[in-house]
Each structure stands twice: as structure tokens, then as C-alpha cells.
C-alpha positions, 0 to 999 in steps of 0.5 A: 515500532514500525507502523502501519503506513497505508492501504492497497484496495485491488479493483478490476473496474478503476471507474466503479471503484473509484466513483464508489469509494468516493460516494460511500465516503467522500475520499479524494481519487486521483487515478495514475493511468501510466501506473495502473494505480490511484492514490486515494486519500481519505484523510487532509494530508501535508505538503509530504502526502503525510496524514496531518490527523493521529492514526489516519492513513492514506491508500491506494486502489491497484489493478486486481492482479498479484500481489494483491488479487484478492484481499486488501493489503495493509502495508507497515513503513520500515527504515530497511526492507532488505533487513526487514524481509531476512528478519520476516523469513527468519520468523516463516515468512516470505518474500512475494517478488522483488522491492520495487522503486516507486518514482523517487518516493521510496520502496515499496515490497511484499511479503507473507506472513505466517498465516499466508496474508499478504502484507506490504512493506514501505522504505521512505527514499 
């Protein structure tokens, strides 16, 4: 079973957001300016970035553009994104862009399922 992994908040204003979700609760911000990105982390976490707690996942806060411009995205840890994207089309879902490379942490992709939410996947390099 493939789990949901982490968390993607699209912001226009990275400082307004930032101070908010840190004020409303207390979550470490650590802002990537060359990726347009912030690593957010609302849990204690291991020397890997994994939660140590059951059930608690980290996120991230992108620039508000797509693939997520208007919703959060929650995104599922796969072994395989090329396989798990053919087996989404074949059940009326879409791939949105291409997989990306994220440093040498993995894959990251998205994709819509059959209600048109956009949700993302992520391959561990």
C-alpha cells in the first residue's frame, strides 16, 4: 500500500506564509529561495528528513502557480512513478507535466485523478 508521504501549500506571498504557518503552529520554515520552495516541517524528524512520529508528515510551501495554483496537494510515496502513472491513466487519470528530479533525493510528478484534484507522487532516489 503506498502512502501519503507529504504535503504541498501554494502561497503568492512566501514571507506571509511563512510567518503564518509558523505563528498558527509552530512549524520549522526553512525557505529555498533558488528553488522558489520551503521545506516545512511540522513534525521531529530523523537524520533522513523522515518523521520519527506514526502518521505525521512533513510538506512544503511553492509558489502558487501549476501544478498546485489553487488547492493544497497531498502527495503518495511510490517504488515506481513511471509504472504508477500508466496504471493511473489506465483507471481515467492524468499525468500534469513531466517527472522532475529533486537534487539527489528522488522524483517528484503529478497527476489528476478522476474527480480533476491534483495530486503528487514521490519516487525516493
Amino acid at each position: 500500500m503506498d502512502s501519503v508521504v507529504h504535503f504541498e501549500l501554494p502561497a503568492d506571498d512566501f514571507e506571509r506564509a511563512h510567518e503564518f504557518y509558523r505563528e498558527a503552529f509552530g512549524w520549522n520554515i526553512q525557505h529555498m529561495p533558488d528553488m522558489q520552495y520551503t521545506i516545512v516541517g511540522t513534525t521531529e524528524s530523523n537524520e533522513q528528513g523522515a518523521p520519527v512520529n506514526p502518521g505525521a508528515i512533513n510538506g512544503g510551501i511553492g509558489k502558487k502557480q501549476a501544478p498546485f495554483a489553487e488547492h493544497p496537494v497531498i502527495t503518495i510515496g511510490v517504488d515506481d512513478i513511471d509504472k504508477s502513472i500508466e496504471r493511473i491513466s489506465s483507471l481515467g487519470g492524468s499525468a500534469v507535466g513531466d517527472k522532475m528530479q529533486v537534487g539527489d533525493m528522488g522524483w517528484a510528478a503529478y497527476f489528476t485523478d478522476t474527480e480533476g484534484n491534483v495530486v503528487g507522487l514521490w519516487q525516493n532516489a
